[in-house]
VEXLOMAR-440654 format. One line per 10 residues: their letters; for each residue x negated, y, z negated of N, C-alpha, C, CB. Coordinates in steps of 0.02 Angstrom, whole numbers, plus 50000, padded with zeros to 5 digits. Atoms other than C-alpha are relative to their C-alpha. Glycine has a CB too. Example, Ala and Ser with C-alpha at 12.3 -4.5 7.8 and 13.67 -1.06 7.14 Angstrom:
% VEXLOMAR-440654
AS = 49955 49941 50000 49385 49775 49610 49955 50060 50000 50050 50001 49938; 50042 49941 50003 49316 49947 49643 50039 50055 49963 49980 50023 50071
//
This chain:
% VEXLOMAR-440654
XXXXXXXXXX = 49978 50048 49950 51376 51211 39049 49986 49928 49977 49965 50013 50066; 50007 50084 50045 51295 51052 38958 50048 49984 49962 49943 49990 49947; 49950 50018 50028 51407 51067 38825 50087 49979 50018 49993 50041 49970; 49947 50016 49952 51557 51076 38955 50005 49919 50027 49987 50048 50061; 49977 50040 49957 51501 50932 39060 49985 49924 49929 49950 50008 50089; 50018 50080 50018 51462 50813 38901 50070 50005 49957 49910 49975 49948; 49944 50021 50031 51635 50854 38836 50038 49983 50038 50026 50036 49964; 49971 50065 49963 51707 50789 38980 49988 49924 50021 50006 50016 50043; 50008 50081 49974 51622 50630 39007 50027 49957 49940 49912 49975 50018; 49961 50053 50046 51692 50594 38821 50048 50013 49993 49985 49985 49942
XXXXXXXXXX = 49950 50027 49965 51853 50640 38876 50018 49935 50049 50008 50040 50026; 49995 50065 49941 51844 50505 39022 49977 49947 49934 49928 50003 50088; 49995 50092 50023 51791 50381 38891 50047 49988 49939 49914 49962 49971; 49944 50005 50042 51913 50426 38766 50052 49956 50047 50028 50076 49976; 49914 50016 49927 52049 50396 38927 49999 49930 50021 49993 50051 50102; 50012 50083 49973 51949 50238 38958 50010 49949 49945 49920 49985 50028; 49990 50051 50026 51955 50139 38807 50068 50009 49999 49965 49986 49945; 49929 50007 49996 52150 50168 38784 50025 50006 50030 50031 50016 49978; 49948 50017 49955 52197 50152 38940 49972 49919 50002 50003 50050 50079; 50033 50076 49991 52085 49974 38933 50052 49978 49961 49917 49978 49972
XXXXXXXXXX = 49971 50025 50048 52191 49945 38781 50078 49994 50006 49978 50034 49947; 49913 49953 49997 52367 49995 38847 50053 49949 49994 50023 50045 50086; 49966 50029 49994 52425 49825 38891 50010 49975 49933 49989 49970 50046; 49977 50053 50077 52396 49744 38711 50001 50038 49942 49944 49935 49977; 50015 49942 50083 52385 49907 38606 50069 49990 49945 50000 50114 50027; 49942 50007 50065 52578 49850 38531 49996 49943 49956 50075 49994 50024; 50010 50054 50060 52498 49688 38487 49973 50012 49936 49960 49952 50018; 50038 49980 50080 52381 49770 38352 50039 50020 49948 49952 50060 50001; 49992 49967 50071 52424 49804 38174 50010 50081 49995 49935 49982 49960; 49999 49946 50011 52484 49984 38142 50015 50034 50043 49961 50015 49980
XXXXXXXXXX = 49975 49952 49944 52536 50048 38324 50063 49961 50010 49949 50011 50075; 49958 50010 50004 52689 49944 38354 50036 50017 49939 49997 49958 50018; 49953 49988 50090 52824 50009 38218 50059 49951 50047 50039 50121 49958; 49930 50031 50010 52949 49859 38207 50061 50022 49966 49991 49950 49973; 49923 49965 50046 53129 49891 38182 49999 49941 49931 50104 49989 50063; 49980 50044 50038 53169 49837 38022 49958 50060 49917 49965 49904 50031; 50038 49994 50054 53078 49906 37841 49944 50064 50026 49966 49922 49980; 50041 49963 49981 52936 50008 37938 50027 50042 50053 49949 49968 50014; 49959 49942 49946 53045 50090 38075 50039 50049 49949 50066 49958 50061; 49941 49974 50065 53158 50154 37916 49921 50042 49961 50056 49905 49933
XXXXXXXXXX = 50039 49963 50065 53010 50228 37819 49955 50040 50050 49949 49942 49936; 50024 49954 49967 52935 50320 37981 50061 50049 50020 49961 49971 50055; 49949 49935 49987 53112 50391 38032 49997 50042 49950 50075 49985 50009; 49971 49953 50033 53132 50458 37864 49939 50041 49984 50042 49975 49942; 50043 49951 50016 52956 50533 37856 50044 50059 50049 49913 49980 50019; 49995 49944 49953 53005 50618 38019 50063 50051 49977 50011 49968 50077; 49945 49968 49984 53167 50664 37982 50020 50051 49912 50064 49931 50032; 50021 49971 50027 53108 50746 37828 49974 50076 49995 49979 49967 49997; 50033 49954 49980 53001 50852 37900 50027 50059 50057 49950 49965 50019; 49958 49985 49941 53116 50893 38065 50050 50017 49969 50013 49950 50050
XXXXXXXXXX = 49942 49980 49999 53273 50906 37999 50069 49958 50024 49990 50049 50032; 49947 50052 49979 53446 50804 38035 50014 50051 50066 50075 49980 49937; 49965 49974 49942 53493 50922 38180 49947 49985 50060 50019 50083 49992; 50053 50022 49950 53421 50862 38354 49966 50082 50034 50043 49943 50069; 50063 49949 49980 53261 50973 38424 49973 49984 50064 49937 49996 49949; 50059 50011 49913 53146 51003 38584 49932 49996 49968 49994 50087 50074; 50069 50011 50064 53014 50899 38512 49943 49962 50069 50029 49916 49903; 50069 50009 49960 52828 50888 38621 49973 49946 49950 49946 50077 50008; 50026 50063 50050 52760 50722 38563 49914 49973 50062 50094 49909 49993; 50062 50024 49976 52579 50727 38591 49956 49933 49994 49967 50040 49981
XXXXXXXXXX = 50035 50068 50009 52473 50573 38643 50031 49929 49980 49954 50011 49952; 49933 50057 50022 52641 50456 38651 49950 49929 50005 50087 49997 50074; 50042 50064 49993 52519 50299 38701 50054 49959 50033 49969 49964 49927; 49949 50036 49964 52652 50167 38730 50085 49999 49971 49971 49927 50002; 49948 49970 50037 52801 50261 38651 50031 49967 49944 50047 50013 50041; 49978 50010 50049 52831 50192 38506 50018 50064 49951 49961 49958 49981; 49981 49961 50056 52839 50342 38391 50038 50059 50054 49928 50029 49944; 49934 49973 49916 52949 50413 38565 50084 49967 49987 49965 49940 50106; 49969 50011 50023 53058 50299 38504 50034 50005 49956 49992 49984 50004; 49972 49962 50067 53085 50350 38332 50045 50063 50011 49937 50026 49957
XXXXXXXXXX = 49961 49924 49973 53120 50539 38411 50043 49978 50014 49979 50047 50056; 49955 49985 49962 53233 50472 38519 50072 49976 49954 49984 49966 50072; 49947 50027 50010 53337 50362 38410 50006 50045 49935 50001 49922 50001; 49972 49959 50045 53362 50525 38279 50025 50042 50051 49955 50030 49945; 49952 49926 49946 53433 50651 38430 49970 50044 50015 50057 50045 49973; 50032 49945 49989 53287 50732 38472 49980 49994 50075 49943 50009 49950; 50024 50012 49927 53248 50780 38676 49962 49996 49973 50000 50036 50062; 50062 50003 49989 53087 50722 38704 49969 50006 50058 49985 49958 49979; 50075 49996 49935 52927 50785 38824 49958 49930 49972 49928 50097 49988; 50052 50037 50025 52805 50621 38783 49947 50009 50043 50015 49933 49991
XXXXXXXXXX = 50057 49993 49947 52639 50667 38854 49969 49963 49975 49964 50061 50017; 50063 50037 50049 52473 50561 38855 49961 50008 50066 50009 49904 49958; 50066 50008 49931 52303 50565 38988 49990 49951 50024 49932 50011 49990; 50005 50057 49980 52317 50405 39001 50059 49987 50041 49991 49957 49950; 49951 50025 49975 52411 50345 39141 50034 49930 49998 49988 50014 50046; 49976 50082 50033 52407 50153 39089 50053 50006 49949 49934 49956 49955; 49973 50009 50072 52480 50192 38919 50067 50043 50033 49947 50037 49921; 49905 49948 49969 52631 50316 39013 50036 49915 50040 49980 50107 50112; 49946 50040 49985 52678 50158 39107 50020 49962 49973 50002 49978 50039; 49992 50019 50052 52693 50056 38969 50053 50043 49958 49940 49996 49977
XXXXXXXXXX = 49941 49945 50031 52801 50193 38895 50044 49984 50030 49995 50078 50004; 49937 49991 49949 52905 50209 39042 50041 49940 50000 49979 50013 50075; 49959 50053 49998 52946 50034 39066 50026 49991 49925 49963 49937 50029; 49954 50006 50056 52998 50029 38893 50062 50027 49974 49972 50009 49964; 49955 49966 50030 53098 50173 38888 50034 50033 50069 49969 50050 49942; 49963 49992 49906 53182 50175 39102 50055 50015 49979 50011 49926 50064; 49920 49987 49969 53359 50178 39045 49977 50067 49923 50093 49908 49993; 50016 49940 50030 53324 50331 38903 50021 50057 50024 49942 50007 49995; 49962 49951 49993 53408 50471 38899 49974 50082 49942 50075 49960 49985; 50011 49931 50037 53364 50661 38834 49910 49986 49993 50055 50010 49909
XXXXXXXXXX = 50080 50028 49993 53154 50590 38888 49980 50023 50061 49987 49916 49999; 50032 49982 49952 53037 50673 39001 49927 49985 50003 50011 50058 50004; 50082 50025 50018 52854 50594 39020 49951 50032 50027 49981 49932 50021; 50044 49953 49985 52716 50718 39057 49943 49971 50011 49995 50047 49957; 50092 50031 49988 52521 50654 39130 49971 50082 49975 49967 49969 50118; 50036 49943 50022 52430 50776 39029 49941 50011 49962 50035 50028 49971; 50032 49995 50061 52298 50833 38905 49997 50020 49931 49972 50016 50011; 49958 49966 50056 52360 50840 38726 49983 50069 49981 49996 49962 49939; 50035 49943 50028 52229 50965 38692 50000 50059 50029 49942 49989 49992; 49943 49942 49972 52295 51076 38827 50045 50002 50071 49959 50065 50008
XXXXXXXXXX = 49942 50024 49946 52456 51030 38893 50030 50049 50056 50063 49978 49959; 49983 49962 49968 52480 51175 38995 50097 50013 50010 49956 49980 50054; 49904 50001 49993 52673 51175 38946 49998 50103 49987 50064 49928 49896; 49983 49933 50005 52759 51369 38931 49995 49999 49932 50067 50025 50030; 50007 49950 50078 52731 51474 38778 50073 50006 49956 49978 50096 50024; 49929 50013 50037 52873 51442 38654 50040 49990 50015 50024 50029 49973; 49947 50047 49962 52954 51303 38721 50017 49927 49961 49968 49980 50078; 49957 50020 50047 52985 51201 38584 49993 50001 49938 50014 49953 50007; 49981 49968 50064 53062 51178 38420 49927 49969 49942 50095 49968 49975; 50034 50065 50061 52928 51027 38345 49945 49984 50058 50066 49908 49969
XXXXXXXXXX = 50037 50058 49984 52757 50948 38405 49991 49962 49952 49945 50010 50026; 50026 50069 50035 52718 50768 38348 49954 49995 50019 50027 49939 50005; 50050 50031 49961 52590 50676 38373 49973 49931 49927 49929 50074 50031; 50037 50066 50044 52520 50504 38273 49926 49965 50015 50047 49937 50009; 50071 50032 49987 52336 50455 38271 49967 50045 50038 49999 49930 50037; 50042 49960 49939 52280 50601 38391 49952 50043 49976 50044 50045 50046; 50040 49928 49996 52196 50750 38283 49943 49972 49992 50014 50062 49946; 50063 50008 50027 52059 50642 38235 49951 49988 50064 50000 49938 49945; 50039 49999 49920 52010 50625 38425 49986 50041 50038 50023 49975 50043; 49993 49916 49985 52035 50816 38454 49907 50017 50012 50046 50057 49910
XXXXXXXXXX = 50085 49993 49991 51848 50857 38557 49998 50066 49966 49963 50001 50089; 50011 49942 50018 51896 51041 38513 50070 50031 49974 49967 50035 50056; 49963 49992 50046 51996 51058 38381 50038 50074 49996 49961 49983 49948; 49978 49949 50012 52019 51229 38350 50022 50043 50064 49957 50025 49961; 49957 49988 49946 52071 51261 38527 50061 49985 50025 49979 49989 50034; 49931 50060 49988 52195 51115 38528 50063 50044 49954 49980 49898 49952; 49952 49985 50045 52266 51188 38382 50036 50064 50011 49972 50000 49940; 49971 49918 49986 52289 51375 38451 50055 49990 50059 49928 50063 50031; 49977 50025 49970 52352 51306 38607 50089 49956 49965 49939 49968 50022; 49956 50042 50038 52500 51196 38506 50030 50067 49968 49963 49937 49948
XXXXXXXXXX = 49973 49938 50014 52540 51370 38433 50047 50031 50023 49969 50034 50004; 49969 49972 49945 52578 51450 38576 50050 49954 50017 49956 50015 50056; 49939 50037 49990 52696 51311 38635 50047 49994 49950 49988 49941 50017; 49955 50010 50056 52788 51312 38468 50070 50082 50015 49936 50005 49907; 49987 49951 50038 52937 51428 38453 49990 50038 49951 50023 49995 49994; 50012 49947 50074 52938 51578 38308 50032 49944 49956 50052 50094 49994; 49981 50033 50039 52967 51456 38173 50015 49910 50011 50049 50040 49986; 50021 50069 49994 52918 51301 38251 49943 49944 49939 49967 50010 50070; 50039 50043 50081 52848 51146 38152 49957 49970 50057 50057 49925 49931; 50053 50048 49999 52699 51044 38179 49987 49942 49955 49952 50033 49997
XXXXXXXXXX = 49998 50082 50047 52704 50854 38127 49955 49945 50008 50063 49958 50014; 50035 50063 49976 52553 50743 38127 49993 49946 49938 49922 50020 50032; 50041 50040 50049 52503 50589 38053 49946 49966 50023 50037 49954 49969; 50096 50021 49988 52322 50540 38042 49971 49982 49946 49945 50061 50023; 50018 50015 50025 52208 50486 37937 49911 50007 50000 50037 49962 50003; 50078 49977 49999 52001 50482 37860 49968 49925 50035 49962 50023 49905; 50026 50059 49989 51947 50341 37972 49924 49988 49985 50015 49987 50063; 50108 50014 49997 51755 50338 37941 49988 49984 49940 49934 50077 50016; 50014 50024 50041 51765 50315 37768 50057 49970 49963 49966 50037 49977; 49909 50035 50022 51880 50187 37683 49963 50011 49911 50033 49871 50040
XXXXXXXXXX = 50003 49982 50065 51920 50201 37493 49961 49958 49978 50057 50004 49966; 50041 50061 50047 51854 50107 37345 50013 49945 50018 50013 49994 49928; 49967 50081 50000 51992 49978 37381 49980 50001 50034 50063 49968 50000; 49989 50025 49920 51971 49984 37564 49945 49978 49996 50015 50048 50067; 50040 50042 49978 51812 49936 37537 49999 49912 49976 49943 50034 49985; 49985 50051 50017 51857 49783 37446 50043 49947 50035 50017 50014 49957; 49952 50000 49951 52001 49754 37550 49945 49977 50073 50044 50085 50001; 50041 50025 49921 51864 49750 37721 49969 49955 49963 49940 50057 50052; 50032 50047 50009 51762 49637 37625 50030 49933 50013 49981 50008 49946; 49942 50072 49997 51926 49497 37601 50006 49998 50082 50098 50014 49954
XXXXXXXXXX = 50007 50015 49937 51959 49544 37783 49951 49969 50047 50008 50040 50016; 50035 50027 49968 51798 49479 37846 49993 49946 49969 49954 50029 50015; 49993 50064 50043 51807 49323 37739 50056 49947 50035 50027 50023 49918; 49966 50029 49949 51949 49288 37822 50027 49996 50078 50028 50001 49980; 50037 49991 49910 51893 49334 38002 49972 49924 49992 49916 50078 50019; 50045 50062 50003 51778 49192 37948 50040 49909 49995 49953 50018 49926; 49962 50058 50030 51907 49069 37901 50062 49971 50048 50032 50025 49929; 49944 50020 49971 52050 49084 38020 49985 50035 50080 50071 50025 49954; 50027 50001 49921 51955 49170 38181 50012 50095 49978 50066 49944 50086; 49991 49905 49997 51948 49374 38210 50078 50003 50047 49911 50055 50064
XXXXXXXXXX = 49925 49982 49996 52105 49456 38276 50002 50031 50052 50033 50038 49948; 50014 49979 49938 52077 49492 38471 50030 50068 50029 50019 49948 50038; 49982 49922 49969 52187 49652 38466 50013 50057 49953 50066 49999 50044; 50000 49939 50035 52146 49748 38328 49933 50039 50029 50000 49986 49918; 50027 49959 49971 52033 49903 38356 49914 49962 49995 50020 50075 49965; 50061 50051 50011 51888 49780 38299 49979 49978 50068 50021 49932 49955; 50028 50049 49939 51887 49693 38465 49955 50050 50053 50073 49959 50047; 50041 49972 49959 51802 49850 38553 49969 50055 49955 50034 50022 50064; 50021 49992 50040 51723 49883 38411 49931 50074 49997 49991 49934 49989; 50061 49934 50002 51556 49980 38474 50015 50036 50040 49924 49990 50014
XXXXXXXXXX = 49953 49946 49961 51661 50088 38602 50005 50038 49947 50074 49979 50034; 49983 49957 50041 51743 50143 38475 49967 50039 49947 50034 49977 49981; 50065 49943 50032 51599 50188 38366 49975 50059 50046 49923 49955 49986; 50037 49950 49942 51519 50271 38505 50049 50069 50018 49987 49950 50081; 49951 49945 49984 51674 50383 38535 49993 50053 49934 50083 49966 50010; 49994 49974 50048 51689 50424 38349 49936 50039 49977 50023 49957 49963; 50058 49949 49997 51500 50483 38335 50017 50064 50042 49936 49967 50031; 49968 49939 49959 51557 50610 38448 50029 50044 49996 50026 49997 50029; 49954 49972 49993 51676 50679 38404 50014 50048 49916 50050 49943 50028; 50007 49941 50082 51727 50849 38253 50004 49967 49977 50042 50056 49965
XXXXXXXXXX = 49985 50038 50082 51802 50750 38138 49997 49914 50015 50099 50025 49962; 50035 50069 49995 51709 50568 38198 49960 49976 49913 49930 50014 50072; 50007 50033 50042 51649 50566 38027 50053 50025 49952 49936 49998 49984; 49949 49980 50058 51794 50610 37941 50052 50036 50000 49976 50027 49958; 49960 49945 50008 51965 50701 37947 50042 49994 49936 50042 50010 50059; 49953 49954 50039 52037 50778 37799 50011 50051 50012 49990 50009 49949; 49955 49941 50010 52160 50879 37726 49957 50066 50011 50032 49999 49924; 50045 49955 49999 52014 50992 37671 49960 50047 50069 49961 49964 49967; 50027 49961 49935 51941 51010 37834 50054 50023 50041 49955 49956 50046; 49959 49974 49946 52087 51029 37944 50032 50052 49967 50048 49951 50034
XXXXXXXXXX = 49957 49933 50013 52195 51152 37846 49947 50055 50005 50042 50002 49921; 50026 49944 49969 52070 51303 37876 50011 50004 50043 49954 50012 50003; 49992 49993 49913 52066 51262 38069 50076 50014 50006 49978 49920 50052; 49939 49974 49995 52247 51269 38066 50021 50069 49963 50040 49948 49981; 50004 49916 50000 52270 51441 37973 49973 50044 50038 49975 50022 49956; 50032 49959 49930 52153 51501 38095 50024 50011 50039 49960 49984 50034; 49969 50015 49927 52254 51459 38250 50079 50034 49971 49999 49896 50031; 49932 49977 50010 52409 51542 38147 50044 49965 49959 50030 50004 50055; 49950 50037 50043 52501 51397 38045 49998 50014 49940 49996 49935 50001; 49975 49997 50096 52575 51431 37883 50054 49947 49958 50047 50078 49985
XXXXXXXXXX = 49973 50046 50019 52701 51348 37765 49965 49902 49991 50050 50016 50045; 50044 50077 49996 52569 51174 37747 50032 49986 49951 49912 49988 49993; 49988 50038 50035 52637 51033 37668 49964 49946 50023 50059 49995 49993; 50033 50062 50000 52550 50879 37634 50050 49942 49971 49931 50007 49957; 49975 50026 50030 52630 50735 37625 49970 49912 50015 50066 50027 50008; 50037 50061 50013 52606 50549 37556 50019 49930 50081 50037 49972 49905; 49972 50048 49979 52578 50394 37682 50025 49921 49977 49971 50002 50036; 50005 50049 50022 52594 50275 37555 50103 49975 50001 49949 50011 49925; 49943 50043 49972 52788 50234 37583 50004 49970 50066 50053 50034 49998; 50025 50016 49944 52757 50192 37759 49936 49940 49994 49981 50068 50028
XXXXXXXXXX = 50047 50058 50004 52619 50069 37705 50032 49943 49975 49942 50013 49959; 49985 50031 50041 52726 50003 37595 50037 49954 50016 50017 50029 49963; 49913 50027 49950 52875 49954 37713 49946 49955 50034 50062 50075 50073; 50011 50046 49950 52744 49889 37815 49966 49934 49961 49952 50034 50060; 50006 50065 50055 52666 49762 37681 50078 49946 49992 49982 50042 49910; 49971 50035 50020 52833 49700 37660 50030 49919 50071 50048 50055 49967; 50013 50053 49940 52826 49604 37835 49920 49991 50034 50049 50025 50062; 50088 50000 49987 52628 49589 37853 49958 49930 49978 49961 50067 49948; 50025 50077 50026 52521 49434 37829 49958 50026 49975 49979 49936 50044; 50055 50008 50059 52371 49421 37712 49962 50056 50012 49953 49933 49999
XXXXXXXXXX = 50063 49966 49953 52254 49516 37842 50017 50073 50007 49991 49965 50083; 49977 49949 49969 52370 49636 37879 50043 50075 49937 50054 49956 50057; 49997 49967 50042 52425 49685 37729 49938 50030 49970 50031 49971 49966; 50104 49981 50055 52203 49701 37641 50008 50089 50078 49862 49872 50037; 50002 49947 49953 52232 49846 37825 50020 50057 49961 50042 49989 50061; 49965 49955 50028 52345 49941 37723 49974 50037 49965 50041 49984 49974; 50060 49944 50047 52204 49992 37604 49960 50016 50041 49953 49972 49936; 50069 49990 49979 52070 50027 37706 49985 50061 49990 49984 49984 50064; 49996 49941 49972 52102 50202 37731 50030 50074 49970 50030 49983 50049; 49974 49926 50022 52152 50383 37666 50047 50036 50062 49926 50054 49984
XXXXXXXXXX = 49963 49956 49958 52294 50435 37767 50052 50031 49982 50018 49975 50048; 49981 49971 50023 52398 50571 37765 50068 50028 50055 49949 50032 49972; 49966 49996 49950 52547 50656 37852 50002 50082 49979 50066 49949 50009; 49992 49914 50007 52558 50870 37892 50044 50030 50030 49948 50039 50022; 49939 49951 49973 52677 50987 37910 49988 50063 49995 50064 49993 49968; 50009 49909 49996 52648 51163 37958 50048 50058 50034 49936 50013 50042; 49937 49965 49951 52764 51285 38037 49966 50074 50029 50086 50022 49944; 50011 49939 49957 52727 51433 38185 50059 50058 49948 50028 49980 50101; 49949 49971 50061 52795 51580 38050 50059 50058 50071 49931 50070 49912; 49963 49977 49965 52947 51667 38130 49984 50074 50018 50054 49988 49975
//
């Protein structure tokens, strides 16, 4: 029962910092995808992985639909769920006149949708927040059709590379020089520590670790694939600060499929 009631109170504060964040979360670096160079190098991850024919694609932990967007403008219906109700209206008003979009108040980790009901889950930035991973993941199973895919992208936030550490060093140099940056994840800085102690993979998600948990729960067919085109697009409209972001980090994108 302890363990129960202290994984809900960091649910509620997961729900709380990003719904705190909901109104300015498209100002930050890395959650808005602008059309242009970086909208073009996330469609074609997706549409890679998905397929050119449109799908019934569950897009876990939409936030303020940006990567809702992407789905929608390749031909895929979309469910967009998230726990946050701040970050759904933020969605909504973005996406009112939308068409083949249904917005769900839910919990990614168990959305209580029917048992093989669609073709694709997404999801961007979510597994590394997963309180119970290997439940989330069995759960996501079951909702997949026989030969459904699974598409996340995420990354090892707790430890940044060689560069990245070089890279955070220039970034605080020029924190110092031109002011800090009021809506990157910096600005609620020890929240967010505090969440990430917490949490499975708070110090770390890799490849390594997650592909077991997912065989476990049933996924086969794993592909790994690179996020470095997607960084790349986004450097090419990024300022000084925003580009040294681009290193910080080991991220990656997965593809697994429910076997038929």
């Amino acid at each position: 029962m302890h363990g129960t009631l202290s994984n809900d109170h960091l649910k509620e504060d997961i729900r709380d910092y990003w719904s705190r964040r909901s109104q300015t979360f498209d100002l930050a670096f890395g959650h808005r995808i602008p059309e242009g160079p970086e909208f073009d190098a996330w469609a074609a991850a997706i549409r890679a992985h998905l397929g050119p024919e449109p799908r019934r694609v569950l897009e876990l932990a939409c936030g303020t639909g940006e990567v809702t967007r992407l789905l929608l403008s390749l031909g895929h219906e979309v469910t967009a769920l998230d726990f946050s109700e701040a970050m759904l209206s933020v969605a909504r008003k973005k996406h009112e006149r939308a068409k083949g979009l249904r917005f769900l108040l839910a919990d990614a980790e168990n959305p209580m949708e029917p048992d093989e009901s669609y073709d694709a889950i997404v999801c961007r930035h979510l597994v590394w927040t997963l309180t119970t991973p290997e439940q989330a993941f069995a759960e996501w199973h079951c909702m997949l059709k026989p030969g459904g895919t699974l598409l996340f992208f995420d990354g090892d936030w707790a430890a940044p590379t060689r560069l990245g550490r070089l890279a955070s060093r220039a970034i605080v140099l020029l924190d110092r020089f031109i002011g800090t940056d009021p809506h990157y994840d910096g600005a609620m800085s020890d929240r967010h520590s505090s969440i990430m102690q917490r949490l499975p993979f708070g110090d770390g998600l890799t490849v390594e670790r997650v592909l077991p948990l997912l065989q476990a729960a049933g996924f086969r067919d794993m592909t790994i694939g690179s996020h470095t085109p997607i960084a790349r697009a986004q450097r090419r409209t990024a300022d000084l600060r925003n580009t040294l972001r681009t290193l910080l980090y080991r991220r990656f994108i997965l593809c697994c499929r429910k076997p038929v």
